[in-house]
KEDO-133027 format. One record per residue (C-alpha): residue number from 1; residue in one letter; x, y, z. Coordinates in steps of 0.1 Angstrom, whole numbers. Example, Ala and Ser with C-alpha at 12.3 -4.5 7.8 and 13.67 -1.06 7.14 Angstrom:
REM residues 2
   pos   code       x       y       z
     1      a     123     -45      78
     2      s     137     -11      71
//
This chain:
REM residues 388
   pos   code       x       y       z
     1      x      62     -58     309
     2      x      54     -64     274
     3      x      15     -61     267
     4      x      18     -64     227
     5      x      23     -85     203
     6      x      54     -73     182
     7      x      69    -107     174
     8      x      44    -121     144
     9      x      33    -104     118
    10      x      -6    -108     111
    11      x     -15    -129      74
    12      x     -18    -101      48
    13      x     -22    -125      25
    14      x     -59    -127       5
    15      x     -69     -90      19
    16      x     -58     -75     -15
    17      x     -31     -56       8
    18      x      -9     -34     -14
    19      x      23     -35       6
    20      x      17     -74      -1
    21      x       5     -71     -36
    22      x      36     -85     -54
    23      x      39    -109     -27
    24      x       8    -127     -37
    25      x      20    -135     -71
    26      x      56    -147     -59
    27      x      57    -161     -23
    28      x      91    -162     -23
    29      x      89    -117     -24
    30      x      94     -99      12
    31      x      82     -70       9
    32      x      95     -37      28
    33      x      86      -6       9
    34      x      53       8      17
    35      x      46      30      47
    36      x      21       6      69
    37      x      34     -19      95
    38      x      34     -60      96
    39      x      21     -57     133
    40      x     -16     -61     146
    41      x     -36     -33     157
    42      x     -38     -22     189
    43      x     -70     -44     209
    44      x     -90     -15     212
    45      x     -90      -7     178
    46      x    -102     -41     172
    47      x    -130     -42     195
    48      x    -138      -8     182
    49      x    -146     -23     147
    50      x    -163     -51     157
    51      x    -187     -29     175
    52      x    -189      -7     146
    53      x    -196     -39     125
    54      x    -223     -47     152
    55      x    -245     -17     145
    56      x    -260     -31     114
    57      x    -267       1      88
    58      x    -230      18      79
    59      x    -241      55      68
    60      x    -235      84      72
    61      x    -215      97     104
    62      x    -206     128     119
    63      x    -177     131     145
    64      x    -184     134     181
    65      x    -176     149     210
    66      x    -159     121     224
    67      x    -136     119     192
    68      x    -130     155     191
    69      x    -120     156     225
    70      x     -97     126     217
    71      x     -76     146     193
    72      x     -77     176     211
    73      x     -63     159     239
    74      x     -39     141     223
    75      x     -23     170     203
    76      x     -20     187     240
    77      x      -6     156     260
    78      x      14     141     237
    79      x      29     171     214
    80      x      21     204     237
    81      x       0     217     210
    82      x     -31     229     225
    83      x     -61     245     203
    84      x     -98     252     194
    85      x    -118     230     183
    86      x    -131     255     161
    87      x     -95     251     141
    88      x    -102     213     136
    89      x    -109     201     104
    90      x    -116     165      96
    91      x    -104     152      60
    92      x     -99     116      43
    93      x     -64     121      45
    94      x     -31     141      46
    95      x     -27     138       7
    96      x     -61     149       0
    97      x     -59     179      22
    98      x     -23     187       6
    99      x     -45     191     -25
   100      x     -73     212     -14
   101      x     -50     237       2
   102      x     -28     238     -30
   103      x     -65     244     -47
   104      x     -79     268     -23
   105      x     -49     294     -15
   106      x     -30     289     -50
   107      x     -41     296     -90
   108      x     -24     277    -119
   109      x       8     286    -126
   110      x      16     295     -92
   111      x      50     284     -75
   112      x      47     252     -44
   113      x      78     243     -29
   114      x      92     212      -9
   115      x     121     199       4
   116      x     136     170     -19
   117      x     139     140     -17
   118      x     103     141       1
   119      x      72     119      -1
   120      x      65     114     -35
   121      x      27     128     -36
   122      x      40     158     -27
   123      x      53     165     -62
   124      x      24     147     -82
   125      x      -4     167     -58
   126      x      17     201     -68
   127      x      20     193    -107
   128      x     -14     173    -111
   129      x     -32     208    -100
   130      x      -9     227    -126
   131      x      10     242     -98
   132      x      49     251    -100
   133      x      69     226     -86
   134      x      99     241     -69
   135      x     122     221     -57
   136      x     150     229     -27
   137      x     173     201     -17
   138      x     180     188      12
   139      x     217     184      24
   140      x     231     157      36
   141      x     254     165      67
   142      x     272     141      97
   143      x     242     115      85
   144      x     213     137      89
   145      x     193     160      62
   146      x     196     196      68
   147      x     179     224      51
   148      x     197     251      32
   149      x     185     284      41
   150      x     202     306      16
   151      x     192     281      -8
   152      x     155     277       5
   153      x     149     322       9
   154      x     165     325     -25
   155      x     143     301     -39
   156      x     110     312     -21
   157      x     124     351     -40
   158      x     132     341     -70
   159      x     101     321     -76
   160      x      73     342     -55
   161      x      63     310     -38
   162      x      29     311     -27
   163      x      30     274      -9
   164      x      59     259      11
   165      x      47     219      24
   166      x      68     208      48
   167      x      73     170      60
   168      x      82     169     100
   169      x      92     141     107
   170      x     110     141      74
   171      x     101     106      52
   172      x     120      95      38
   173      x     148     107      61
   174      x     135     100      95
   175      x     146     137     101
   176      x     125     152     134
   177      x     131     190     130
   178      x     143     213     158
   179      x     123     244     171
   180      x     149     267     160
   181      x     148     250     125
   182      x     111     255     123
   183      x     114     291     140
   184      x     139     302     110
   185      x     118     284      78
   186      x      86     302      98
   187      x     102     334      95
   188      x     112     329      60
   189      x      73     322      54
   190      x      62     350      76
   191      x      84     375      54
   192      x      77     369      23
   193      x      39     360      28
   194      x      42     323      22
   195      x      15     297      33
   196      x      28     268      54
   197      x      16     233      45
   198      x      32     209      74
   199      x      25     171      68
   200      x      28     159     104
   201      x      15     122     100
   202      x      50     108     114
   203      x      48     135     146
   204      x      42     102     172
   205      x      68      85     159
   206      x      95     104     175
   207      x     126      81     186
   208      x     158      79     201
   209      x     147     108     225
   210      x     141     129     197
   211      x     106     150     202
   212      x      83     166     177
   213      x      78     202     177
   214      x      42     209     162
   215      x      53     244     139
   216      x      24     259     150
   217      x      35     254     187
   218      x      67     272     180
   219      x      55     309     179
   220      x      19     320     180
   221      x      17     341     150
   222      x      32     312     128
   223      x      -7     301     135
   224      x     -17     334     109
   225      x      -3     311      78
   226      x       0     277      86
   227      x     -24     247      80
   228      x      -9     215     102
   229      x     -18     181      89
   230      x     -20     146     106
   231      x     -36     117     115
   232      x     -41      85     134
   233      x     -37      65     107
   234      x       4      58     103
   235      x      12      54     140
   236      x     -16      30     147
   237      x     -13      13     115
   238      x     -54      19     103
   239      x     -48      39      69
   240      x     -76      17      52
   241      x     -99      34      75
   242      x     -93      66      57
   243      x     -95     102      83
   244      x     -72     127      89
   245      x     -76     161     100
   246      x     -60     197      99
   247      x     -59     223     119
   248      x     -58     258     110
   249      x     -67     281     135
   250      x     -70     314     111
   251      x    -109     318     101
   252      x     -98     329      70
   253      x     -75     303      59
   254      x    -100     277      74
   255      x    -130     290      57
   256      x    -110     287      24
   257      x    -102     252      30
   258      x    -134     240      39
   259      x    -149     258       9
   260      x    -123     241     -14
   261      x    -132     207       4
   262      x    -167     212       0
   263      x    -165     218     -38
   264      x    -142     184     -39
   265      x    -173     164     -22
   266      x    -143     156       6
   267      x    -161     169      35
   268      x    -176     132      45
   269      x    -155     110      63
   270      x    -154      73      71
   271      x    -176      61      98
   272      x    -149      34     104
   273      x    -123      64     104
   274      x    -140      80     130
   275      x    -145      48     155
   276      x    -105      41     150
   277      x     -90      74     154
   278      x    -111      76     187
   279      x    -101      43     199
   280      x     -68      49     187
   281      x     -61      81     207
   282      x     -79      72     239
   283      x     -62      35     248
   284      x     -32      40     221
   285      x      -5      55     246
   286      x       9      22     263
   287      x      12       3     227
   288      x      28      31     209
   289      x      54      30     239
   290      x      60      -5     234
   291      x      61       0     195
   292      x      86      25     196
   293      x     108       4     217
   294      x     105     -23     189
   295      x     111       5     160
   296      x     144      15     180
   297      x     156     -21     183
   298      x     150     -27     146
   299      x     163       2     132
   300      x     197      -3     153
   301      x     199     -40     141
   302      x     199     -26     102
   303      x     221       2     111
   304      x     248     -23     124
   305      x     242     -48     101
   306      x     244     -32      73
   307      x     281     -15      89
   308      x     298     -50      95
   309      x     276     -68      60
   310      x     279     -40      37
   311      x     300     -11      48
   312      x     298       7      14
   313      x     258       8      20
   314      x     250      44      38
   315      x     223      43      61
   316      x     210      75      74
   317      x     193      72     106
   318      x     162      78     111
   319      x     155     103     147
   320      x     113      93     136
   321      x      91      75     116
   322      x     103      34     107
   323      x     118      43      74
   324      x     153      39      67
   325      x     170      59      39
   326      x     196      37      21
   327      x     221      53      -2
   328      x     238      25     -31
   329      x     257      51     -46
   330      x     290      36     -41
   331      x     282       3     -55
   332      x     282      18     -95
   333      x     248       4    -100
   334      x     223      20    -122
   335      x     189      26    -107
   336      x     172      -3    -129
   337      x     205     -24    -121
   338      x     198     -15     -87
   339      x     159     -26     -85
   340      x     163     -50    -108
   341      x     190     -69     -82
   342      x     171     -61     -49
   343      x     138     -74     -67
   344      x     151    -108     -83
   345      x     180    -120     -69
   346      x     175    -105     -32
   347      x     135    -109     -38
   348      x     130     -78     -14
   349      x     104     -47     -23
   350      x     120     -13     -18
   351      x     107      16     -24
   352      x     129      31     -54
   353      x     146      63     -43
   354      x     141      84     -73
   355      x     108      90     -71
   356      x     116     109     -41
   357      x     133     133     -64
   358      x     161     135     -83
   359      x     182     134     -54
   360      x     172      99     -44
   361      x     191      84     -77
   362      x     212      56     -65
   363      x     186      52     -30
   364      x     162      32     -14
   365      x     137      33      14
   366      x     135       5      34
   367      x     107      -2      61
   368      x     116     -16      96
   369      x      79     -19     108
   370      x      79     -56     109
   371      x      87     -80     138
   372      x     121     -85     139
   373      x     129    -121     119
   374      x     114    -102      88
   375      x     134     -76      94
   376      x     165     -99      97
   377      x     157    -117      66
   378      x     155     -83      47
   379      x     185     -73      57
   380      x     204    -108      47
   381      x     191    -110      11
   382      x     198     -72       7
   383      x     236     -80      21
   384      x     238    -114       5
   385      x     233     -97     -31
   386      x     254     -67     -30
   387      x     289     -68     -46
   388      x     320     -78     -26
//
């Protein structure tokens, strides 16, 4: 029985949101590019602010038990990942602790690699700290992105990678990566002495059947150089509330990290991150159910759509996350032409695929986390404007 509401999308309008940014200035602008979702929060949540607005001084916080034991219980229940609490490290976000690792176990110069087309602060964290950006792309087989591995060891080699930062689930391609996938690029990393970085924000939002395997849950001495990343924030829909929080369960490698974040001044975290992760994780399970059932259902309409509307559009698939990788390529359209159509005569907001990497020329991302009419609507302009 559904408990949620799913079907309208809360006013965005007048909270200086940035998905909706563009939209303020043209009404007649539907916007489906950045990663948050057009749903309300779960209840809890809610309530959980409102009592955090009750207290009547906002200072400074420190996490509690209660919260700890709320991730460490998640990470066990929901993903089989069991660990420490030692090895837990809170942090504003993913991107910022993408940062402090690149600082703390790399010099200038150094070589960081990721998988392209990837999340585009990946690159900008790498070659805003002087880093080496290395680059291994993706391939695009039966719909799905696989990885390369002659590719990725002779590029690790040839480059003496010190860094590798892996997306699972893959954004923008939805791509949830197998344990043997993650047992052979571990191996790689274990050879040749290469820290793993693995942004996994998306990891609840598994569909289709597909499940997330945690890397470090793959083989236990994968846990000797690996930092794993995530957060409450993307599959409850409370980024604004800023925390996130690795775990790296080598001493070492953690007391590197927290040094690094204690010389960034990023070692204090949001009271109002705190109360919503908490919330999030303790009376979350029964609306992310529902939610992913309403992500499926979308995602399936845009696939089919798109198939009988616009049959030279690609979509890949996603297996997680609500983003939807879109490939143009066979429409001849420049990437300005491209934008410039989707943005003025189909008045949607994509988000552009280049700036995934080079391999996302000729792309979009679209965003399906939306009750379903907007989604529908999306979908018509984007068909109603592409050429015959």
């Amino acid at each position: 029985m559904e408990r949620y509401n799913f079907e309208t999308a809360p006013n965005r309008f007048g909270h200086h949101t940035y998905k909706w940014k563009e939209a303020e200035e043209d009404r007649d602008v539907l916007p489906a590019w950045i990663a948050d979702m057009d749903f309300e929060v779960l209840p809890e949540i809610q309530q959980a602010v409102h009592d955090y607005a009750d207290h009547l001084v906002y200072g400074y916080t420190y996490a509690s038990e209660e919260l700890i034991k709320a991730v460490l219980d998640w990470e066990r229940d929901e993903h089989g990942y069991a660990f420490d609490r030692d090895a837990l490290v809170f942090i504003e976000g993913v991107v910022p602790a993408i940062s402090t690792a690149i600082q703390a176990f790399t010099k200038e110069g150094d070589a960081v690699l990721i998988n392209t087309p990837v999340y585009p602060p990946f690159a900008r964290s790498i070659k805003l700290n002087n880093r080496r950006l290395i680059t291994n792309s993706l391939v695009e087989q039966d719909g799905l992105f696989q990885i390369d591995f002659e590719q990725l060891e002779r590029d690790i080699v040839d480059n003496e990678v010190k860094i590798y930062v892996l997306c699972n689930p893959h954004n923008p391609g939805g791509r949830v990566w197998e344990r043997e996938v993650l047992e052979k690029i571990g191996r790689l990393c274990k050879k040749y002495s290469v820290i793993l970085v693995s942004d996994e924000i998306h990891q609840d939002l598994t569909l289709f059947g597909n499940e997330h395997q945690s890397f470090n849950a793959v083989s236990p001495d994968f846990k000797d150089f690996s930092l794993i990343l995530s957060s409450a924030t993307k599959t409850f829909n409370i980024a604004g509330t800023k925390n996130s929080y690795a775990v790296i369960e080598n001493p070492s490698l953690r007391h590197q990290f927290k040094k690094r974040q204690l010389a960034n001044n990023q070692h204090e975290i949001s009271g109002l991150g705190f109360v919503a992760t908490e919330a999030a994780y303790r009376y979350g399970k029964s609306w992310l159910t529902e939610l992913k059932t309403v992500l499926e259902e979308n995602i399936d309409f845009v696939v089919d759509y798109f198939a009988k509307e616009a049959p030279r559009l690609r979509v890949m698939k996603p297996q997680g996350t609500y983003l939807i990788w879109l490939d143009f390529s066979e429409y001849d359209l420049t990437d300005d032409q491209l934008f410039q159509l989707l943005r003025e005569e189909a008045k949607v907001v994509l988000n552009r695929g280049s700036d995934f990497g080079q391999e996302g020329k000729s792309h979009a991302r679209l965003n399906a986390a939306a009750p379903r009419d907007m989604v529908v609507e999306t979908c018509k302009r984007i068909g109603a404007v592409l050429p015959k």
